[in-house]
N, C-alpha and C positions, 0 to 999 in steps of 0.2 A: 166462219160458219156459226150460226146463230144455235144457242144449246137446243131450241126448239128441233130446226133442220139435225140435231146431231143425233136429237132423240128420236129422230126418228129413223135416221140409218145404223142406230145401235138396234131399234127396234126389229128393222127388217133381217138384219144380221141374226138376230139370236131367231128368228122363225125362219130361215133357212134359205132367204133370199139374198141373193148376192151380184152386186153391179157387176157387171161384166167391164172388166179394165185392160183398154189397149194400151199396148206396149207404144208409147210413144218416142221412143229415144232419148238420147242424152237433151238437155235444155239446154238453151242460148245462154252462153255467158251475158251479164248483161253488163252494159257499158258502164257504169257505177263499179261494178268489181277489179278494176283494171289499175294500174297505175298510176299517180297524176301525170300528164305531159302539159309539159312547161313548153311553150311557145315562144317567139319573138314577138314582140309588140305590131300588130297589123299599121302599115301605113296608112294616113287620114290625111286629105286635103288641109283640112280648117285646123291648122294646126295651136291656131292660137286657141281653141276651144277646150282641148282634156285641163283639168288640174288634177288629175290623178292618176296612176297608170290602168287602172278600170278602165276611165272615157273613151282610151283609142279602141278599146273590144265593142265598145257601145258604139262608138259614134261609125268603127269601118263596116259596120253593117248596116247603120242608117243612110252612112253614103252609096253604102250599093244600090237599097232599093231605093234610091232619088230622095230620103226624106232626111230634112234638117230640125235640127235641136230648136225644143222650145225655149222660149226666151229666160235668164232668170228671172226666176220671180222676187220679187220685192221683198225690202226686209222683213216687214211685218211677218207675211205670210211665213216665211222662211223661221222666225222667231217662234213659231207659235206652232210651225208643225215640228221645229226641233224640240219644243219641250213636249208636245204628246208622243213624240218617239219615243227619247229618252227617258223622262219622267213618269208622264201620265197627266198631270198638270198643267193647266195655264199658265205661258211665259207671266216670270215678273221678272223687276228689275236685277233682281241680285245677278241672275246668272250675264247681263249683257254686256259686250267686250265691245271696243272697235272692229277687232282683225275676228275671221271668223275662224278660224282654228282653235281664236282663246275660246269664244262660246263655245264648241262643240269638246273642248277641256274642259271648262267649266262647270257645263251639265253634267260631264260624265264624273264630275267629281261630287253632285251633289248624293246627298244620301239616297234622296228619293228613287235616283237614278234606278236601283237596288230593285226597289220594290216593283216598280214598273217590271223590269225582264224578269224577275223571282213569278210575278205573273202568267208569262209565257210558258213558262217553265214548270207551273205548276199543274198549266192544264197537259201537260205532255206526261207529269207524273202521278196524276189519277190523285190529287191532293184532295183530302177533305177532312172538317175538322172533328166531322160526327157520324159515327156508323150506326148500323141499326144496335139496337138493344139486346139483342143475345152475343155482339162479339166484344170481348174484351176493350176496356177504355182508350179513345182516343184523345182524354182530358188535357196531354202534353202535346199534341199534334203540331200544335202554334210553333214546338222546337224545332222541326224541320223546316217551316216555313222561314221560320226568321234565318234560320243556317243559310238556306237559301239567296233568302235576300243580302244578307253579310258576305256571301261567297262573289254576287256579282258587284256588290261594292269594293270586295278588294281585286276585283280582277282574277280572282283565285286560274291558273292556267285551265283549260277544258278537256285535257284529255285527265289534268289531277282531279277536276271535278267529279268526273266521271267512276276514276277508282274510288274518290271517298263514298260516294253513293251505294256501293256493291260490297266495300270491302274495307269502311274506316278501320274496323275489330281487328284486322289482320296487319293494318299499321304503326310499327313500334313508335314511331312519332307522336300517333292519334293517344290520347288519352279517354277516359271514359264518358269526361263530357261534349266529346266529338261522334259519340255513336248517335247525334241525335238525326246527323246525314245519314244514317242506313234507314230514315222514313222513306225513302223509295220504293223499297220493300217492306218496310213494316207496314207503311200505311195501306197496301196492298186492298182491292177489294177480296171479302172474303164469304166465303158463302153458307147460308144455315145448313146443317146436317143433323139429322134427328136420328138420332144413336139408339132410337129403340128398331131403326130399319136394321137389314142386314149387311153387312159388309158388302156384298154385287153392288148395292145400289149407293150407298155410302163411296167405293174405290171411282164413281163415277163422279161426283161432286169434287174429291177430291183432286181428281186430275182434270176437272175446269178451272182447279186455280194455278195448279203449275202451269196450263196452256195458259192463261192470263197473264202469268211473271214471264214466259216467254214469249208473248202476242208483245206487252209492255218493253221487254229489252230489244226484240227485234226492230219496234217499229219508232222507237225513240232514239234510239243509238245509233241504227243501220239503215233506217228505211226502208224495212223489210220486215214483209209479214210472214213470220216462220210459225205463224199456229197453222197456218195452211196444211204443215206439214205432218199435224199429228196426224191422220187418216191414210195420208199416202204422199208420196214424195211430191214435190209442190210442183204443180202443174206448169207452172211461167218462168221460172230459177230453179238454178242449179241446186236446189237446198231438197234432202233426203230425210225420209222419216228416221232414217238415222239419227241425224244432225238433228232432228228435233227433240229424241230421246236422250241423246248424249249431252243437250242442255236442260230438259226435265229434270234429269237426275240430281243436278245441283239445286234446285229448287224442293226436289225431294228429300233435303237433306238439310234443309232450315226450316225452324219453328219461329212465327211471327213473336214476338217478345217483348215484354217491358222490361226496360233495363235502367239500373242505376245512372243515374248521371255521375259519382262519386266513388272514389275507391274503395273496393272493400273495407279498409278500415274505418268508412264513414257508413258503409252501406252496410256490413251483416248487423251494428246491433239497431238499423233501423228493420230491417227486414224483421228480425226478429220482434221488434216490438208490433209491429204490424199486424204479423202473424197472431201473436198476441189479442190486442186490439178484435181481429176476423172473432176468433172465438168466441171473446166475450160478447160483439156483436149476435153471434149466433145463440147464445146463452140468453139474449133480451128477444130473440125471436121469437123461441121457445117456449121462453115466460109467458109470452103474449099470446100464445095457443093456448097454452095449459091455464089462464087466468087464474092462479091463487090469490087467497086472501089478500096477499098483501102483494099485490103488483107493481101498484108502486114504488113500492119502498126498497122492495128490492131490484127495480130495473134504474132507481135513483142511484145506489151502490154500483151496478154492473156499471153504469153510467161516466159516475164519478173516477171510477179505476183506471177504466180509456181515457177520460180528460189525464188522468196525471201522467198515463204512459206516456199519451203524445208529447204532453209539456214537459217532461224527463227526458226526452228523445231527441240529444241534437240531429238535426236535419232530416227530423218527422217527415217534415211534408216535401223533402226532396222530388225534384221534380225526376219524372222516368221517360227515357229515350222510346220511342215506336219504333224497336230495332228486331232484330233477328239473332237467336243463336243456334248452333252448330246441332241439331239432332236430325238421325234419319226417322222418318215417317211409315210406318206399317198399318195398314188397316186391315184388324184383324177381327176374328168374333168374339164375344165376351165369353169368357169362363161361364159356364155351368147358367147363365141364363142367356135369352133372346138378347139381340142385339148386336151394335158394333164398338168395338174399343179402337181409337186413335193410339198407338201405342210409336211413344217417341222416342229412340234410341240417344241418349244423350250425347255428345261427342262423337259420332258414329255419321258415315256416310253411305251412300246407296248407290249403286245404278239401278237404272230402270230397265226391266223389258220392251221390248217394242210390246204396244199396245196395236193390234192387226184390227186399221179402220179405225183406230181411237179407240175401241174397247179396252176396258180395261182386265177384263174380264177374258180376257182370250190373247191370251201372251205368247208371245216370240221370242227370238235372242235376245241378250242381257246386250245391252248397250254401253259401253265403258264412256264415260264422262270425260268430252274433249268441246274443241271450237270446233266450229264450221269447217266442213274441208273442205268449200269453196276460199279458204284462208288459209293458206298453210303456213305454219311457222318457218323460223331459217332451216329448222330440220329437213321441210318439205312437207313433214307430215303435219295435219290438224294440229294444234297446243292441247296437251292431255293436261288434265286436271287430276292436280291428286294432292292438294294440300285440302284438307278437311272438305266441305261441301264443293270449292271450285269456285269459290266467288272470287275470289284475289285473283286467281290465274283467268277467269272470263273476262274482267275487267280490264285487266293488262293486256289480253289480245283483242280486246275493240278498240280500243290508242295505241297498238302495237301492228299486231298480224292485219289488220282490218284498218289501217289509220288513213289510208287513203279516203273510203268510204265514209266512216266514221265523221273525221273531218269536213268533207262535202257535206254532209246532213246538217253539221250545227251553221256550216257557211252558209248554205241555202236557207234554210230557217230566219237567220237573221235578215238577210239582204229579202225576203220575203215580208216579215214584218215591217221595214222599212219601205217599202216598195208598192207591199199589197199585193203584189206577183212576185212568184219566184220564178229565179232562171231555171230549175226546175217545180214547176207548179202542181206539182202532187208530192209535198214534204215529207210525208210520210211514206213511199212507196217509190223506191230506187230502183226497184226489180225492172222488169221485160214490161211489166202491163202497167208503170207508171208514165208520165209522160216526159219524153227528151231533153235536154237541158236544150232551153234558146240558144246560150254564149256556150257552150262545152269547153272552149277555150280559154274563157272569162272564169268560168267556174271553178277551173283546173289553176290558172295561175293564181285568182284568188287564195284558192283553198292552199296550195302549197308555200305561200308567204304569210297566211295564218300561220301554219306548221312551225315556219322559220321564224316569226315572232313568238316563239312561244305558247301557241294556243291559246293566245290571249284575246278576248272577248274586245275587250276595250279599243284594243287597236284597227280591230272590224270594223266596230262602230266610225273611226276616227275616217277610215278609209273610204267608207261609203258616203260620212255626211260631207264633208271635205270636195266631192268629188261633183265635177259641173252636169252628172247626169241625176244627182239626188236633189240640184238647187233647179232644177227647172221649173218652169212655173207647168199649173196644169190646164189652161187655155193652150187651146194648139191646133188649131179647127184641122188643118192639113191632117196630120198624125190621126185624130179621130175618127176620122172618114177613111185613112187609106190601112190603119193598123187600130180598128177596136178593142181588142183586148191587150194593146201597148206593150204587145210582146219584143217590137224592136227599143223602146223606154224611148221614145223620142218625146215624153210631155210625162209630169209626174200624172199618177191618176187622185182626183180628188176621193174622200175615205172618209166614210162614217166612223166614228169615233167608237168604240166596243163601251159598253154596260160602265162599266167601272170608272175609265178616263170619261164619260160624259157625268154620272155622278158626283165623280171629286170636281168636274171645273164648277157645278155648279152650287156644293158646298163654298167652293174657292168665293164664287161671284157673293154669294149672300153675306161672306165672311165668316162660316159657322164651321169650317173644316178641322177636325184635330189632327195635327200632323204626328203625332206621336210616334214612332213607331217600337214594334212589336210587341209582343204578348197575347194573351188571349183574344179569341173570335168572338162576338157579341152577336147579336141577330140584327141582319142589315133592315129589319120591317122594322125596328125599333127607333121611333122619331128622338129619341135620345143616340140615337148612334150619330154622330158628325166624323166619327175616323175614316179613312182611305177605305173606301170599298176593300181592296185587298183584304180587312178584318172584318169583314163580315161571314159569318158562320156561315157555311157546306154543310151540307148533309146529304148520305146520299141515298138514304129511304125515303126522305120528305125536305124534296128541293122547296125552299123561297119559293113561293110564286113571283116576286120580284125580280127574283133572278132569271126565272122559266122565262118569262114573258121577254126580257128580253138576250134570249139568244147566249147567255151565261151556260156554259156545255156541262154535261153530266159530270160530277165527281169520279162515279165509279168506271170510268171509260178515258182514257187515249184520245188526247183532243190535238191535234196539227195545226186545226184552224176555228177562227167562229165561224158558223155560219151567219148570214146575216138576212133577216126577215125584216117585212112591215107589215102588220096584223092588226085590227081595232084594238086588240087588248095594250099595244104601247101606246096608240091615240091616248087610251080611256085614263091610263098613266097618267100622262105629260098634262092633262085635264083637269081628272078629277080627286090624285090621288092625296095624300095626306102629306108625303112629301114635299111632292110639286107645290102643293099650298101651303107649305110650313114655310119654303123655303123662296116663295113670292112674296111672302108677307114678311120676312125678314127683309130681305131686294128691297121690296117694295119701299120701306118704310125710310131706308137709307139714301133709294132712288128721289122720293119726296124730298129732300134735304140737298141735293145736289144736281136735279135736272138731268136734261137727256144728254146735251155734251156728253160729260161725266161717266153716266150711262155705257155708253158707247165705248168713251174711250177704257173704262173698270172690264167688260165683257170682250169687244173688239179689238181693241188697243188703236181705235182710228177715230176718226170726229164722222158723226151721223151726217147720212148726204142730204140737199135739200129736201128732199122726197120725204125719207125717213124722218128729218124732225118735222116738216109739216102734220103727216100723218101722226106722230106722237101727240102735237100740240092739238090735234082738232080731236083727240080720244079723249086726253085727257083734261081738256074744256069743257066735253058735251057730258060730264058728269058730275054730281054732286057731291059723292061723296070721297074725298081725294084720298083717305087710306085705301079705299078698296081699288079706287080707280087706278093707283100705283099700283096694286098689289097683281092685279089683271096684266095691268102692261107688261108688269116687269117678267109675269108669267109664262107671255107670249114669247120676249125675246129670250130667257130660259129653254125652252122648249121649242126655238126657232131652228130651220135649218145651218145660222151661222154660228152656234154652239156644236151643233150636231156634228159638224163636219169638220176638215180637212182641210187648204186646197193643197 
């Protein structure tokens, strides 16, 4: 529910209108909540066809409704959609093996590999590098990201993923420069509150961000949207405004935070010098109101003081985690004037009232802080929460009490990105009103040999690419005409490349790409930037238009998927834009120097067909002047559909 629609049934609420609510009965379990069941491998004709045990779920449903496997596709093709999976990049040579097993080792050994799924990842966790201007600094944010991407180059297991995200702080393992994983939650969107309102209107804002960290875990972890919940128990799933207040609570009981990267012993006497430093800066503020005499002389002194604390100060400029610590939240009135005070219980946890309708303001029974009790523990009952806020204990019952589900979301997820369709094709939405898994049975054995390999990320990968249903080619005239949306995968679907992997190939092609990785975000308008997309500055008060225009999803929002548009304004791009012509006129000039062959084979990795060089050769005769005339051509094949795309 959009805060607008919520303002306005808080609104009708407090003037004395009230929806009439029929008692619908208990809700459908839904098929996601269930078990996994492990199946025997379906018999297939063509037997000589599966190389993996995937194919036979694929291929005995394609032989039911009469249709057969498209053919593989060639190496090329197959070279080049394996490194936009994996990577994000244009194949080169490093990664190429004889045997295709060693290739799909190979990539997944390369670094990049990282940063490509740290990608995916980051749109599902509301990543961004810049907030607005009244919330506290997101200058470290890049620490999460890189965490991220280091977590999928080590394979790190996915349900331990999951608990460092929610609950590093609570791990005797974790040390303090591992809290930079709870950016999950710190990086949280968060919203302005103007503290001269009163508390009613103020307990409103604040409990659109708890419903936000729990819209975020439901529908990233579970595929379930449990904000549904706060108004009244969720219309389509078994999930009770209980259950949505029994997870509020935990969220009501951490403050977003900047935290040391270093141990106390490194960290109090920087803090304190800090503190220090704040004042004095405050003391030049000051000055500069009051302009005495001698302004400068003495803001050159306040000046000079900060320079020596900081250069006195081993590990001044430590960098700080975008983490969370342990306080509960009370909004309450200010002492003896107007307004509201935030008043934060340090070490201290909460439950929540139900809020009747999402009001905050019109309270019910105290809610005790547990899991879903459509998940029951071995007890039978929900997992109760009672170690500090309840993040360790939620954590461990979504790879625990919930690991069935859990596990299907991140299986579907990938085999979706791989794919372009998932076997369930609404990733974010497991409940009653998402849509059915195609293979239920594919999904189910999949997701429970995840489990038994360890949650490990990697060996998905291995199992999919591996597998004669990911190497098809995607010409298949039959399969398109009798199954368009290639829900039985009898033909791969061809696939526009997303914002970022079309970017870098075309950094890759001019030669200009800095592979660097991590660290700070820079502004991807910046014709000095040549880094990975991936480091291009987020913001999410004042998105890039660069990014808008093409299809790049909101920061502050839960993204599952790109959407994917064609608009004048990426024409006007791929045209007219400062880029596109930075980085034809580099091509270009390289392209002068080596002909269209060449060309062809640096962009395609194939030799130009007659047609093609013809055409090159009669553009770039019928002009004079042959920098610009390179710099055109090279422009077009830049910004051609065979960059743009897939097969």
């Amino acid at each position: 529910m959009s805060p607008l629609s919520r303002g306005l049934l808080l609104l009708l609420a407090s003037a004395g209108f009230v929806l009439a609510k029929k008692d619908e009965g208990p809700k459908p379990v839904p098929w996601s909540f269930g078990p996994l069941k492990r199946t025997a491998l379906p018999q297939v004709k063509d037997t000589a066809w599966p190389k993996t045990r995937l194919d036979y779920y694929i291929l005995a449903k394609m032989e039911a409704t009469g249709l057969k496997p498209a053919p593989r596709a060639d190496e090329r093709v197959l070279k080049r959609r394996l490194a936009f999976d994996l990577t994000g990049l244009p194949p080169s040579d490093v990664s190429d093996a004889s045997d295709w097993s060693d290739k799909v080792r190979g990539m997944l050994a390369n670094p990049h590999y990282g940063e490509r799924w740290a990608r995916h990842w980051l749109d599902l966790a509301r990543y961004t590098d810049q907030t607005p201007d009244w919330l506290d600094s997101t200058k470290y944010s890049y620490l999460y990201r890189d965490w991220v991407v280091q977590a999928f180059n080590e394979d790190m297991p996915y349900d331990r993923f999951v608990v460092r995200q929610l609950a590093t702080d609570f791990l005797p393992e974790c040390a303090p420069k591992d809290r930079v994983a709870l950016g999950f939650i710190g990086l949280s969107p968060t919203y302005f509150k103007e503290l001269q309102l009163p508390p009613e209107i103020i307990k409103t804002t604040v409990a659109d961000e708890w419903e936000e960290h729990v819209d975020a875990i439901g529908r990233t972890f579970l595929g379930l949207t449990l904000a549904c919940a706060r108004c009244h128990d969720h219309k389509s799933d078994p999930i009770t405004a209980q259950d949505y207040y029994a997870l509020a609570g935990v969220f009501a009981s951490v403050k977003l935070s900047e935290l040391p990267t270093m141990t106390d012993e490194f960290w109090k006497p920087v803090e304190k010098a800090r503190a220090e430093v704040a004042s004095l800066d405050r003391q030049i503020k000051e000055l500069a109101k009051k302009k005495p005499k001698d302004l400068k002389e003495q803001t050159a002194a306040l000046q000079a003081k900060m320079e020596a604390i900081k250069s006195n100060t081993p590990h001044y400029n430590m960098a700080m985690a975008n983490a969370v610590e342990e306080a509960a939240l009370f909004v309450v009135k200010k002492e003896k004037e107007h307004g509201t005070k935030l008043d934060y219980k340090t070490g201290m946890a909460r439950d929540l009232e139900l809020m009747k309708r999402g009001n905050p303001n019109d309270l019910g029974e105290t809610v005790p802080r547990r899991f879903l009790s459509a998940f029951p523990s071995k007890t039978g009952l929900p997992r109760k929460f009672t170690t500090g806020s309840g993040r360790l204990e939620l954590a461990q019952a979504l790879v625990e009490d919930a690991a069935p589900l859990t596990a299907r979301v991140i299986v579907n997820r990938v085999w979706k990105h791989h794919f372009g369709r998932g076997l369930v094709d609404t990733p974010s939405e497991f409940g009653n009103l998402g849509e059915l898994p195609t293979h239920p049975e594919l999904l189910d054995d999949l997701t429970g040999r995840f489990i038994e390999h360890g949650w490990s990320i990697k060996w998905l990968h291995r199992e999919i690419l591996n597998s004669a249903t990911w190497q098809q080619s995607s010409v298949a005239a039959e399969s398109e005409k009798r199954d368009p949306e290639n829900k039985l995968y009898a033909r791969m679907l061809r696939r526009r490349l997303d914002w970022e992997a079309w970017r870098d190939a075309i950094l890759t092609a001019s030669g200009q790409i800095d592979l660097k990785m991590g660290g700070p975000a820079s502004s991807i308008s910046d014709l000095k930037n040549t880094r990975r997309s991936l480091y291009g500055a987020s913001d999410r008060q004042d998105m890039d238009p660069m990014l808008r225009i093409h299809d790049v999803p909101d920061p502050g929002a839960h993204n599952p998927w790109r959407t994917e548009t064609i608009t004048p304004l990426q024409g006007l791009f791929a045209l007219n834009s400062p880029f596109m012509q930075q980085q034809a006129d580099v091509f270009g000039k390289w392209a002068m120097n080596h002909g269209v062959t060449e060309i062809y084979a640096r962009l395609f990795d194939r030799k130009p067909s007659a047609k093609e060089a013809a055409a090159a050769g009669a553009f770039i005769s019928g002009h004079e002047n042959g920098a610009v005339t390179w710099s055109q051509y090279a422009q077009a094949l830049l910004a051609g559909n065979e960059m743009l795309f897939v097969d």
